[in-house]
FIKOLPA-356441 format. One record per residue: residue number from 1; x, y, z of N, C-alpha, C, CB in turn. Coordinates in steps of 0.2 Angstrom, whole numbers. Glycine has a CB too. Example, Ala and Ser with C-alpha at 12.3 -4.5 7.8 and 13.67 -1.06 7.14 Angstrom:
+-----+--------+---------+-------+---------+----------+-------+--------+---------+-------+---------+----------+-------+
|  nr | n.east | n.north |  n.up | ca.east | ca.north | ca.up | c.east | c.north |  c.up | cb.east | cb.north | cb.up |
+-----+--------+---------+-------+---------+----------+-------+--------+---------+-------+---------+----------+-------+
|   1 |     66 |     -28 |    39 |      62 |      -22 |    39 |     66 |     -16 |    39 |      57 |      -22 |    45 |
|   2 |     64 |     -11 |    35 |      68 |       -5 |    36 |     64 |       0 |    39 |      70 |       -3 |    29 |
+-----+--------+---------+-------+---------+----------+-------+--------+---------+-------+---------+----------+-------+
END
This chain:
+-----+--------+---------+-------+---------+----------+-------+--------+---------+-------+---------+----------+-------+
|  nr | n.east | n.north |  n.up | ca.east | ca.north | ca.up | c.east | c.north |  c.up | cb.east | cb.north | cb.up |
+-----+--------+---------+-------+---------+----------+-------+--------+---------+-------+---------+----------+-------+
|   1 |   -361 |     442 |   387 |    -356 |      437 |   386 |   -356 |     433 |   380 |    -356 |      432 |   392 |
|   2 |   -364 |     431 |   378 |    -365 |      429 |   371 |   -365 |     433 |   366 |    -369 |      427 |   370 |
|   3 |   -363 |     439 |   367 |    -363 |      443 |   363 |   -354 |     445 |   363 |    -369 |      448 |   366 |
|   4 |   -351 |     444 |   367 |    -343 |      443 |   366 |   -342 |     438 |   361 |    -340 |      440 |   372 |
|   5 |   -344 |     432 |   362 |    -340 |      425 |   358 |   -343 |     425 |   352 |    -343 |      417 |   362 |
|   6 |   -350 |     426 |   350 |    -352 |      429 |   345 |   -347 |     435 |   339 |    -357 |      432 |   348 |
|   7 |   -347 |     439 |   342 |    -341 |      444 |   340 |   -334 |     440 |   340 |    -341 |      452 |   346 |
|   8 |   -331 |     438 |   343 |    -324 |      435 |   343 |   -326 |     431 |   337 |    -322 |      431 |   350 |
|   9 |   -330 |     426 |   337 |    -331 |      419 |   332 |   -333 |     423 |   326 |    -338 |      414 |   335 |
|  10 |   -334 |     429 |   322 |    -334 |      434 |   319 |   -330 |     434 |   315 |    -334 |      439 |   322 |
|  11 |   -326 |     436 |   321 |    -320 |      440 |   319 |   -314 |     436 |   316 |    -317 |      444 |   323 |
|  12 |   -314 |     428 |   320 |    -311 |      423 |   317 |   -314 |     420 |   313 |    -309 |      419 |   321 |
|  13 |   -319 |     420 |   308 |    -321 |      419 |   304 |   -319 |     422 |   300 |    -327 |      419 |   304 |
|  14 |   -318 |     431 |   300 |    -315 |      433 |   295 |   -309 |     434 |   295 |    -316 |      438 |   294 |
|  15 |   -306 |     434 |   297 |    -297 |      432 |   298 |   -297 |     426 |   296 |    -293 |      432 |   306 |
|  16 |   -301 |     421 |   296 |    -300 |      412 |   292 |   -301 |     417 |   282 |    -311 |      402 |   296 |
|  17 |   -307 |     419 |   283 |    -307 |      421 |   277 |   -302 |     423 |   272 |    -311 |      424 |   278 |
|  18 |   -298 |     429 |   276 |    -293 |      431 |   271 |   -289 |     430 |   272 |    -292 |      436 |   270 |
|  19 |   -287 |     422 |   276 |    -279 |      417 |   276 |   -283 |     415 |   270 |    -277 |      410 |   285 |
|  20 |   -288 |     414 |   270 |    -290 |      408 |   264 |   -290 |     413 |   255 |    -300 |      402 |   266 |
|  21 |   -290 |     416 |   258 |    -291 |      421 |   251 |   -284 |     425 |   248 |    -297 |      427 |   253 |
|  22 |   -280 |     425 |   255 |    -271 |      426 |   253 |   -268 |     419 |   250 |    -267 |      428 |   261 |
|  23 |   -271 |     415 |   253 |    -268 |      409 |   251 |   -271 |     405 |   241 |    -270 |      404 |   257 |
|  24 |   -276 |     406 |   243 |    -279 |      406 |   235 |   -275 |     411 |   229 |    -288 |      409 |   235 |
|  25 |   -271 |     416 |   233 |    -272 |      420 |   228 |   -262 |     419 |   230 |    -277 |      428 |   229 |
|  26 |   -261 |     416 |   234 |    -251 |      414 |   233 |   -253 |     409 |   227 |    -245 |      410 |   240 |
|  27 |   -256 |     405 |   227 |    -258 |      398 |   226 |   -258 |     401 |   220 |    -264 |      394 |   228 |
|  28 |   -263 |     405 |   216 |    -261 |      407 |   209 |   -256 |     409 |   207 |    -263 |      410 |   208 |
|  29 |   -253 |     416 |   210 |    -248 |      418 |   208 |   -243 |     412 |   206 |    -246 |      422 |   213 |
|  30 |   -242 |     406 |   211 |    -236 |      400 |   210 |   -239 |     399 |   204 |    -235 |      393 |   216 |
|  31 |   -246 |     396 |   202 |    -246 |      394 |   195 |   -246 |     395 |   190 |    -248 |      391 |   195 |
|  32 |   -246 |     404 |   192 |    -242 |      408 |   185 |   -237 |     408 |   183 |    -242 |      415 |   185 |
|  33 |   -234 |     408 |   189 |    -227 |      410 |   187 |   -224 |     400 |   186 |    -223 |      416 |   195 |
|  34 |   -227 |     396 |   188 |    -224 |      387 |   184 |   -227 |     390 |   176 |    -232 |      377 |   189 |
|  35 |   -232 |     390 |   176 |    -233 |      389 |   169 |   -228 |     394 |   164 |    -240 |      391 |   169 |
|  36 |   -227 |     399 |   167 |    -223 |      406 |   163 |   -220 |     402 |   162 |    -221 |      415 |   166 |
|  37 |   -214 |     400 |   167 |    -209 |      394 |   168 |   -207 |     391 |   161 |    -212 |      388 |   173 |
|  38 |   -213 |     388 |   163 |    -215 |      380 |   158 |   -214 |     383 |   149 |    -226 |      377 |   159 |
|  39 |   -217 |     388 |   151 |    -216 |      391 |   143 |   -212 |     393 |   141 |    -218 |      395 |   139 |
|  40 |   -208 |     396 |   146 |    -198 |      399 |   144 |   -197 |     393 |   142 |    -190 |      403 |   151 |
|  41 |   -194 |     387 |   147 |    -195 |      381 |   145 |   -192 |     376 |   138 |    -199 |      382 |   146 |
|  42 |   -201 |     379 |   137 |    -203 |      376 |   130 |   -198 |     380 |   125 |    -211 |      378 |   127 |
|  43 |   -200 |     386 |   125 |    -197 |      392 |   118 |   -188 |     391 |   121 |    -202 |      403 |   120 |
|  44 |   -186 |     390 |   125 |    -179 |      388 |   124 |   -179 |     382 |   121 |    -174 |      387 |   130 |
|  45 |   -180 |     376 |   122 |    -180 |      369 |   118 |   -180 |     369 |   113 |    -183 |      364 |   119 |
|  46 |   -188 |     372 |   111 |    -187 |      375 |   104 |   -185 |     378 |   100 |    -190 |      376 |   102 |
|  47 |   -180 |     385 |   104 |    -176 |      388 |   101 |   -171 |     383 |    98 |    -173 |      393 |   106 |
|  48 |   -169 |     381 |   102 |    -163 |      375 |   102 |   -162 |     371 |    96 |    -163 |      370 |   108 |
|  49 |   -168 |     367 |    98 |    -168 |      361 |    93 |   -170 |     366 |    86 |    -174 |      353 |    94 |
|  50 |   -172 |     370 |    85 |    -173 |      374 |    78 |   -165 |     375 |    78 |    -179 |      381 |    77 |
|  51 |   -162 |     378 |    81 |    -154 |      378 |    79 |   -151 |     372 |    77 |    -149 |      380 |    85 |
|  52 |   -150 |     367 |    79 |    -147 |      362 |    80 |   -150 |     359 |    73 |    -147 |      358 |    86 |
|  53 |   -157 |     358 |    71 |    -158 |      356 |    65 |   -157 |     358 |    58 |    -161 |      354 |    67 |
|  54 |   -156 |     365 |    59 |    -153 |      368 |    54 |   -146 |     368 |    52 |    -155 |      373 |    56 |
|  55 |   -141 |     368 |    60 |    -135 |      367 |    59 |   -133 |     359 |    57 |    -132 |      369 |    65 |
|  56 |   -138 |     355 |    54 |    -140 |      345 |    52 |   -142 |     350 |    45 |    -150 |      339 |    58 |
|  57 |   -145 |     351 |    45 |    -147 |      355 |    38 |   -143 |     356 |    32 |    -149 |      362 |    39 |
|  58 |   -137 |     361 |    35 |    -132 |      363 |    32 |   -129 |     357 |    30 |    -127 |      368 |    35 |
|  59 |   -127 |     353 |    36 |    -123 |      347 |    35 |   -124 |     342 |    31 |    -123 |      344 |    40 |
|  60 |   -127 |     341 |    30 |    -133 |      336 |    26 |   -133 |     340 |    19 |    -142 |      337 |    29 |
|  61 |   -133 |     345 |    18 |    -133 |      348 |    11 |   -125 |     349 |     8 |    -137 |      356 |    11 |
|  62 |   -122 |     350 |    12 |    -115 |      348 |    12 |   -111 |     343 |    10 |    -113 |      348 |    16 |
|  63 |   -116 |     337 |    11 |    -115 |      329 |    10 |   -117 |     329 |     2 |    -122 |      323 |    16 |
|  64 |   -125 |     332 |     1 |    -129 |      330 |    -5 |   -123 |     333 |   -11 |    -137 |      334 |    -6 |
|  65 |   -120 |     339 |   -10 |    -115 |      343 |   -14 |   -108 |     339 |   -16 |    -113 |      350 |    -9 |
|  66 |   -106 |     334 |   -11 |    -101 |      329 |   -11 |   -103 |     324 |   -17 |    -100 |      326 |    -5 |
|  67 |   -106 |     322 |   -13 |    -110 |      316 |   -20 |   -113 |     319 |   -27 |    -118 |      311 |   -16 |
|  68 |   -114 |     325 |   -27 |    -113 |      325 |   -33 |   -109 |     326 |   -38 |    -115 |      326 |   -35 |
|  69 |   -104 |     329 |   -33 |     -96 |      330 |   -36 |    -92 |     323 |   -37 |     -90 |      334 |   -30 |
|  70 |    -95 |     321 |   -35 |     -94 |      313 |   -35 |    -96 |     308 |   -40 |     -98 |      311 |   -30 |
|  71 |   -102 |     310 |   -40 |    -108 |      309 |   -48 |   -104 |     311 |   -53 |    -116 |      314 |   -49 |
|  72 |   -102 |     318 |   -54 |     -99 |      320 |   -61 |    -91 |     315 |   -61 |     -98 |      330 |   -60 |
|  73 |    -87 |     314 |   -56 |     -81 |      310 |   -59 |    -83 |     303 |   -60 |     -74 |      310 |   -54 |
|  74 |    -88 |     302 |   -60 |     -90 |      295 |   -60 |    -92 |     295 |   -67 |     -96 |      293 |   -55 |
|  75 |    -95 |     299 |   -69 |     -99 |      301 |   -76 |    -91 |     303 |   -79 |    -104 |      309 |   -75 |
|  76 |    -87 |     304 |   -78 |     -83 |      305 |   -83 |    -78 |     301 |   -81 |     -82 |      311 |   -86 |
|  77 |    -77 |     295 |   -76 |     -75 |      287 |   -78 |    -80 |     283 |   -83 |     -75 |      283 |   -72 |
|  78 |    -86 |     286 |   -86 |     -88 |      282 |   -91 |    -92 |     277 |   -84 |     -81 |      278 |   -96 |
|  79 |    -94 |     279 |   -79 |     -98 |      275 |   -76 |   -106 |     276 |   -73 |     -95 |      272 |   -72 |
|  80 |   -109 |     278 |   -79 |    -112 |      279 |   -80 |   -121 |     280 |   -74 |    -111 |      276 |   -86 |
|  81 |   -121 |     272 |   -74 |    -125 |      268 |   -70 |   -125 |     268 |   -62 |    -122 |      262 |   -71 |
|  82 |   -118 |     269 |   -60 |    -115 |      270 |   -53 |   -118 |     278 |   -51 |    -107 |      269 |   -54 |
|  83 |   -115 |     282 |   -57 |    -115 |      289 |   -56 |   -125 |     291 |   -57 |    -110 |      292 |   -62 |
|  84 |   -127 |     288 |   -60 |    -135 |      290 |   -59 |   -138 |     288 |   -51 |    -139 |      286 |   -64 |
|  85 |   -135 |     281 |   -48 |    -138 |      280 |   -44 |   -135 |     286 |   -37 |    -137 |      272 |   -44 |
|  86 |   -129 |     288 |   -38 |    -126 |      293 |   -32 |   -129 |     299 |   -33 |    -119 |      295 |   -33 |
|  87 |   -131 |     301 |   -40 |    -135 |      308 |   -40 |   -142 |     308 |   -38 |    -136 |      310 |   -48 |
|  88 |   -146 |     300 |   -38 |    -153 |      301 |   -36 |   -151 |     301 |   -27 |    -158 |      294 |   -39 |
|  89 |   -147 |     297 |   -24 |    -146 |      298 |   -19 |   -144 |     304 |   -16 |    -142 |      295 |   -18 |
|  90 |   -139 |     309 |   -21 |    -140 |      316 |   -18 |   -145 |     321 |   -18 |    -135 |      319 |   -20 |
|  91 |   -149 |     319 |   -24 |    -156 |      322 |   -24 |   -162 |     321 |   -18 |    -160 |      320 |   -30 |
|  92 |   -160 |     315 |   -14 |    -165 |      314 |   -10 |   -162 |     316 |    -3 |    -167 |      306 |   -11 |
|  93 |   -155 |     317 |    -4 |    -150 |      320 |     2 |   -153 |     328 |     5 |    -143 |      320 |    -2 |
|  94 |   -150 |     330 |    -3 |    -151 |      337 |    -3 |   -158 |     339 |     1 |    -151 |      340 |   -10 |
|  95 |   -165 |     336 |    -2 |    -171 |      336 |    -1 |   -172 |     335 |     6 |    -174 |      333 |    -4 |
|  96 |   -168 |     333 |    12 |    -170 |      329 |    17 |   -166 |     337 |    21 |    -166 |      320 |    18 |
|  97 |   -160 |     339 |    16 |    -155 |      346 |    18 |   -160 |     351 |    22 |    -150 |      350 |    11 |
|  98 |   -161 |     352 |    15 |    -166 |      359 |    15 |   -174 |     359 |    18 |    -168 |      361 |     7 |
|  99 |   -175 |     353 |    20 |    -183 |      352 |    24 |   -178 |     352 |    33 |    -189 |      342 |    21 |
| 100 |   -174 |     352 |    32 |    -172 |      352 |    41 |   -168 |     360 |    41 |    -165 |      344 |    43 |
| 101 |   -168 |     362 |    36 |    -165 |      371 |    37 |   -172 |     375 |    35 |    -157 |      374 |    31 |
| 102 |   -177 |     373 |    35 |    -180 |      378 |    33 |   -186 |     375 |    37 |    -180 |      381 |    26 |
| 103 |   -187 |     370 |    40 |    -193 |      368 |    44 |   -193 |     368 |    53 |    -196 |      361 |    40 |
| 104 |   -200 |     369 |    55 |    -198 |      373 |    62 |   -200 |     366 |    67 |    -204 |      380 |    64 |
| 105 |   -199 |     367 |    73 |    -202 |      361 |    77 |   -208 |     358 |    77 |    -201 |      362 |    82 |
| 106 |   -213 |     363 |    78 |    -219 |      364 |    74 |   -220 |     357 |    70 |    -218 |      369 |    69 |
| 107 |   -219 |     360 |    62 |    -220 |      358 |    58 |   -218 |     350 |    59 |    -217 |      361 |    53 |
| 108 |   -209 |     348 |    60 |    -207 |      344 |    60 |   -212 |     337 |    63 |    -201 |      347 |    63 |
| 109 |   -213 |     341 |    70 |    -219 |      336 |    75 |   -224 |     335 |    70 |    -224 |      341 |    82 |
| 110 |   -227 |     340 |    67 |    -234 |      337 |    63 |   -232 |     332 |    58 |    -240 |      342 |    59 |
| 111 |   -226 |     334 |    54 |    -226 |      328 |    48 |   -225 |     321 |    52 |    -219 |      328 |    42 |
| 112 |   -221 |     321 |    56 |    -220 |      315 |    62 |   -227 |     313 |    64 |    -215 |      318 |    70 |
| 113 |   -230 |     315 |    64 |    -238 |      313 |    66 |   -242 |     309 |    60 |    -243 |      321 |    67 |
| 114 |   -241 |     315 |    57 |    -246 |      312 |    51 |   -243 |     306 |    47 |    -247 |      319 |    45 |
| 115 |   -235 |     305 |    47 |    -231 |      299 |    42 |   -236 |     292 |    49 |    -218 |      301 |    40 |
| 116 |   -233 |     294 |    54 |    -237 |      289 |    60 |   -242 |     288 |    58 |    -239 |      291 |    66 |
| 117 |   -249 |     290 |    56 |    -255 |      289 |    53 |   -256 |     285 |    48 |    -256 |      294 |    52 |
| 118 |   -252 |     288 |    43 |    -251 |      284 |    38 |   -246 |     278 |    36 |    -251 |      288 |    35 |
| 119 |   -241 |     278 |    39 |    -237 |      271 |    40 |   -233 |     270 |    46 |    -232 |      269 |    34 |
| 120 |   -236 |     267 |    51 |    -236 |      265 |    59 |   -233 |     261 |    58 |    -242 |      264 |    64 |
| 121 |   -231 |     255 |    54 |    -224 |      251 |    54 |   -218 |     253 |    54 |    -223 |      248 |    51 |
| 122 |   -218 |     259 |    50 |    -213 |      262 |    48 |   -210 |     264 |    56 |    -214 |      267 |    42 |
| 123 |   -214 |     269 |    58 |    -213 |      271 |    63 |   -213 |     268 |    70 |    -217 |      274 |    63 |
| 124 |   -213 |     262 |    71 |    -214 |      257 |    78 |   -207 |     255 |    74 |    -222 |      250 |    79 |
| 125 |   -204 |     254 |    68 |    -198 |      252 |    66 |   -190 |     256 |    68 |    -199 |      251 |    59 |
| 126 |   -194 |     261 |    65 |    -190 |      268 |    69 |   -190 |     269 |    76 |    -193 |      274 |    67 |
| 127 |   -193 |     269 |    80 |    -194 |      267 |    87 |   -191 |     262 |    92 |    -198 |      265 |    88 |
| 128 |   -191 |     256 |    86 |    -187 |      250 |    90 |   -178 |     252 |    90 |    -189 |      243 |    85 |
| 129 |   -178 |     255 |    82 |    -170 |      254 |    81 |   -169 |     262 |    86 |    -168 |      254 |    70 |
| 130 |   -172 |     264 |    87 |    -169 |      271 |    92 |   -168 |     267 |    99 |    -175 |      278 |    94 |
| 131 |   -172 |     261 |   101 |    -172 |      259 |   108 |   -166 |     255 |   105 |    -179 |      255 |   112 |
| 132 |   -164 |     249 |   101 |    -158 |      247 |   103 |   -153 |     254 |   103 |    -156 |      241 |    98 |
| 133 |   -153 |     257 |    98 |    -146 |      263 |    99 |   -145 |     264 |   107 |    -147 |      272 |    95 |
| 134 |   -151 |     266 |   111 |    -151 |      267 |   116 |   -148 |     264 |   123 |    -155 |      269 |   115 |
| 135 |   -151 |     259 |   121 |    -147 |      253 |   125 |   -141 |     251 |   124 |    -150 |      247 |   125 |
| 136 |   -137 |     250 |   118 |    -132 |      252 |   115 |   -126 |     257 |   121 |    -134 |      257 |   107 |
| 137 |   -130 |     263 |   120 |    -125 |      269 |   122 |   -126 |     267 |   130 |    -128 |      279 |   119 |
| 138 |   -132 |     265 |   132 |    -133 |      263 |   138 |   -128 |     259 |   141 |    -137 |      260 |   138 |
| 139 |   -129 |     252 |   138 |    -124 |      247 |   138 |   -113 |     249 |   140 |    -126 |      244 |   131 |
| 140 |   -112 |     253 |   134 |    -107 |      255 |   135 |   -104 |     263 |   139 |    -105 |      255 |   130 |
| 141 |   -109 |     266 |   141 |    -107 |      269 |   146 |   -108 |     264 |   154 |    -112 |      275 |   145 |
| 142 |   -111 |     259 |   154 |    -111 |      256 |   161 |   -105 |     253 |   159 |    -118 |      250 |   163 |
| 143 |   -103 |     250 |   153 |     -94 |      247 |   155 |    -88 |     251 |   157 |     -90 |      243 |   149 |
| 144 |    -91 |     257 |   152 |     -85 |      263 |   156 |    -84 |     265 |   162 |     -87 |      269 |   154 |
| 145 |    -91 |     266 |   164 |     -91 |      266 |   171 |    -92 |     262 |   177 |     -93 |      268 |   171 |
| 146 |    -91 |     257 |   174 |     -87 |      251 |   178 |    -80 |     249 |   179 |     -89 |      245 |   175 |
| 147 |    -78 |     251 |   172 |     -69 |      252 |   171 |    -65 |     257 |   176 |     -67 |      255 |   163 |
| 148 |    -71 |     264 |   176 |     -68 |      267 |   179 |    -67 |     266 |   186 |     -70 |      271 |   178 |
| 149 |    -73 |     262 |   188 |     -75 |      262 |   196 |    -70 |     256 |   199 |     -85 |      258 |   197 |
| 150 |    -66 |     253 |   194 |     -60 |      248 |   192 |    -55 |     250 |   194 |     -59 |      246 |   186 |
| 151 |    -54 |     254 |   191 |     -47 |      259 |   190 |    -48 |     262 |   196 |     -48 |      266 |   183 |
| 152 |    -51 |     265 |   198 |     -52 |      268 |   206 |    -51 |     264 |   212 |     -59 |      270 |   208 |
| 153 |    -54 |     258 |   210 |     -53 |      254 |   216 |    -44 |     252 |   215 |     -59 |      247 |   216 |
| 154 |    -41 |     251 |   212 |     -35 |      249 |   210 |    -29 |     253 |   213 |     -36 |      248 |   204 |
| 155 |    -30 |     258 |   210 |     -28 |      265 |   212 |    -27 |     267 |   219 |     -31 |      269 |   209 |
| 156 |    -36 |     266 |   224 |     -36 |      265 |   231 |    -31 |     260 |   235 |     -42 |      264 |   233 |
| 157 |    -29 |     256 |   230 |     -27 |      250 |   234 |    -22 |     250 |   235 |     -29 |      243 |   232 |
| 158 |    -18 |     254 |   231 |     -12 |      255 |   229 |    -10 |     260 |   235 |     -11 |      257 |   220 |
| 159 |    -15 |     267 |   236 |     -12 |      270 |   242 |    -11 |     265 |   248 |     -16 |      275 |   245 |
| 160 |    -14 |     261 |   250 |     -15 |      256 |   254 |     -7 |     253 |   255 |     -21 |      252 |   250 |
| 161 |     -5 |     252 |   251 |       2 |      245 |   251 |      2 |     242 |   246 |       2 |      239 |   256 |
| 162 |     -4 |     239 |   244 |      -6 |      235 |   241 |      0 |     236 |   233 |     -15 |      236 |   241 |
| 163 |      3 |     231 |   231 |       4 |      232 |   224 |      0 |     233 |   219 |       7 |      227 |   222 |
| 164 |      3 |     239 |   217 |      -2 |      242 |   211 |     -2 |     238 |   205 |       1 |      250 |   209 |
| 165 |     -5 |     235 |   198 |      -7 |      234 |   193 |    -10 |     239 |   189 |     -10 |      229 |   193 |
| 166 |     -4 |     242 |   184 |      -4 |      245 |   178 |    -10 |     242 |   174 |       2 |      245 |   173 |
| 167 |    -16 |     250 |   174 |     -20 |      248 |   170 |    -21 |     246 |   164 |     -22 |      250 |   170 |
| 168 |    -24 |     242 |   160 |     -24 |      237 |   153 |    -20 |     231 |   155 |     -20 |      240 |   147 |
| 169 |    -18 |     229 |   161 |     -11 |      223 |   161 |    -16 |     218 |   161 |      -4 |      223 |   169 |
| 170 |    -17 |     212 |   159 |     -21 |      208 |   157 |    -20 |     203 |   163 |     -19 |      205 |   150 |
| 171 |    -26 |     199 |   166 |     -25 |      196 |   173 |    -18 |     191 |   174 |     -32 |      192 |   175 |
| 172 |    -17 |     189 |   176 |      -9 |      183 |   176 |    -15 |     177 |   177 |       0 |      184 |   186 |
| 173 |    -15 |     170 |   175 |     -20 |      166 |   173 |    -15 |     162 |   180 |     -22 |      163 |   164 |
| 174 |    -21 |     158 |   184 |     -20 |      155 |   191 |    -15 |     149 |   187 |     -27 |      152 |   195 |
| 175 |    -11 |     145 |   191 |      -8 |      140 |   188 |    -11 |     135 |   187 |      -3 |      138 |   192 |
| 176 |    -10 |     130 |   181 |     -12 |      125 |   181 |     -8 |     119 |   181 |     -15 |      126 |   176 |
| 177 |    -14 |     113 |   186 |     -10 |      108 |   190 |     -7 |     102 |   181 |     -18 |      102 |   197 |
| 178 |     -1 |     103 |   184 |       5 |       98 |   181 |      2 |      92 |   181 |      12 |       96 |   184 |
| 179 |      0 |      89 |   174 |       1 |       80 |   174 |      8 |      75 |   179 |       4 |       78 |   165 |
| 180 |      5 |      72 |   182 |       9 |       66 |   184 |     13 |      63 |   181 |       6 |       63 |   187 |
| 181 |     18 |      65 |   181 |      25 |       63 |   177 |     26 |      56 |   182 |      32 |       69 |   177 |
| 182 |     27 |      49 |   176 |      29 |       43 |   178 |     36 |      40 |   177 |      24 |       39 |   175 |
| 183 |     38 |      40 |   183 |      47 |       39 |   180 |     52 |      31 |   179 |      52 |       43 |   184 |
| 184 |     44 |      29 |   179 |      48 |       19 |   180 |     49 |      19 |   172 |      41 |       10 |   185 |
| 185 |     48 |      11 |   170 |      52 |       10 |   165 |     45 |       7 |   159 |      60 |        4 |   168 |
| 186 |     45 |      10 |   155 |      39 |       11 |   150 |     38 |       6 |   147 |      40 |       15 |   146 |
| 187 |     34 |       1 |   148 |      31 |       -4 |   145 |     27 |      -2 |   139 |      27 |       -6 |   149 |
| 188 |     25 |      -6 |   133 |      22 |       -6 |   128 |     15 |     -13 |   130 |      28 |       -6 |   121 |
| 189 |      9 |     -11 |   127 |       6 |      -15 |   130 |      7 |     -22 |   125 |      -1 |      -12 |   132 |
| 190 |      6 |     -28 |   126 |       6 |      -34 |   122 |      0 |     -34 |   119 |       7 |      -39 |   125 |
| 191 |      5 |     -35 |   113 |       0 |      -36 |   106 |     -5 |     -42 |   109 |       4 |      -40 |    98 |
| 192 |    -10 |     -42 |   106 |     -19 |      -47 |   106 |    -15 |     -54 |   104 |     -28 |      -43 |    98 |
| 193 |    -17 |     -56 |   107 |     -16 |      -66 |   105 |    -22 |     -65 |   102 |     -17 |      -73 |   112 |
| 194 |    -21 |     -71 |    96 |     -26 |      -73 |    91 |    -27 |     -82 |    91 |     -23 |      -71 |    84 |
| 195 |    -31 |     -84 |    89 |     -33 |      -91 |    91 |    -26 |     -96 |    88 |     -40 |      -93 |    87 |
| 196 |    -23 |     -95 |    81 |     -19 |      -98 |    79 |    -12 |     -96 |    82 |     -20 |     -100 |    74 |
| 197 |    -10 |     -92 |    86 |      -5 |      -91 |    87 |     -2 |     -93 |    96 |      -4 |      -85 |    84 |
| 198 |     -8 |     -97 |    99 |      -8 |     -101 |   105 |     -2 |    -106 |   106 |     -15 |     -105 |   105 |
| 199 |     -3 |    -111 |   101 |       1 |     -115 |   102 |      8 |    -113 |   100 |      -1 |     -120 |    99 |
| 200 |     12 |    -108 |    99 |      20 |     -109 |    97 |     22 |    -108 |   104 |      24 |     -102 |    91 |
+-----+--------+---------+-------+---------+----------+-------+--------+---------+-------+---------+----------+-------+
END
């Protein structure tokens, strides 16, 4: 009989074993395949934004090419001054073109690193002015979508019975209470008595 439970207790021991050793080894498999995931992932994003900043690239070099067509009628209005300051602008345009068409995400990240390193104001300044834009876009997508949630309710109310109000119609301002209109007969008030004019 001890020698039964023994043998049973065995054999559930090894049946725990290779639950635990199928499971170790789903367990892996899941985190091959998150991570493989993770890296399509990556290499789309990065596909991506290497498209997109290249299609900024062009654009941007397209800009620099303007302003210097720009530069030259400026140069030959005789404005000499003006026209230098549009050409250095497009020189630093162009330069900004061709580093966003021909540099990778990669790269991009490390110079972002390294300008951080070396001027962290700059960069916390840049940071700040991305968080107001953000709140910005923030901000006006919450009125939009408040207007809309407006418009909706308005619209519901209108199935209802309710008289409908064309949207944009500006509220009708509540009445305001009338002065008390006095209709007896108008008195002016009496001039100030002065000392010498007591006695007449």
């Amino acid at each position: 009989m001890v020698d039964q439970d023994l043998a049973g207790t065995a054999t559930a021991t090894a049946s725990s074993g290779e639950d635990q050793g199928t499971l170790k080894q789903v367990a892996s498999e899941a985190a091959g395949q998150a991570q493989q995931a993770v890296g399509s992932a990556k290499g789309r994003v990065s596909s991506e934004l290497d498209t997109r900043t290249t299609q900024v690239g062009q654009q941007v070099s397209s800009t620099a090419e303007d302003l210097r067509s720009m530069s030259e009628l400026l140069r030959n209005q005789d404005r000499a001054p003006v026209a230098g300051l549009v050409e250095q602008a497009a020189t630093r345009i162009e330069g900004l073109g061709r580093y966003l068409q021909d540099a990778d995400t990669d790269r991009m990240l490390g110079d972002l690193e390294d300008m951080a390193r070396r001027q962290p104001w700059l960069v916390a300044a840049g940071c700040f002015a991305l968080g107001l834009a953000a709140a910005r876009v923030v901000k006006a997508s919450g009125v939009r979508r408040y207007t809309q949630r407006t418009q909706m309710g308005v619209r519901s109310q209108s199935s209802v019975g309710t008289p409908s109000v064309p949207v944009g119609t500006p509220p009708v301002p509540a009445p305001s209470p009338t002065p008390a209109v006095h209709t007896g007969p108008t008195t002016s008030p009496a001039p100030p008595v002065t000392p010498g004019q007591v006695g007449l």
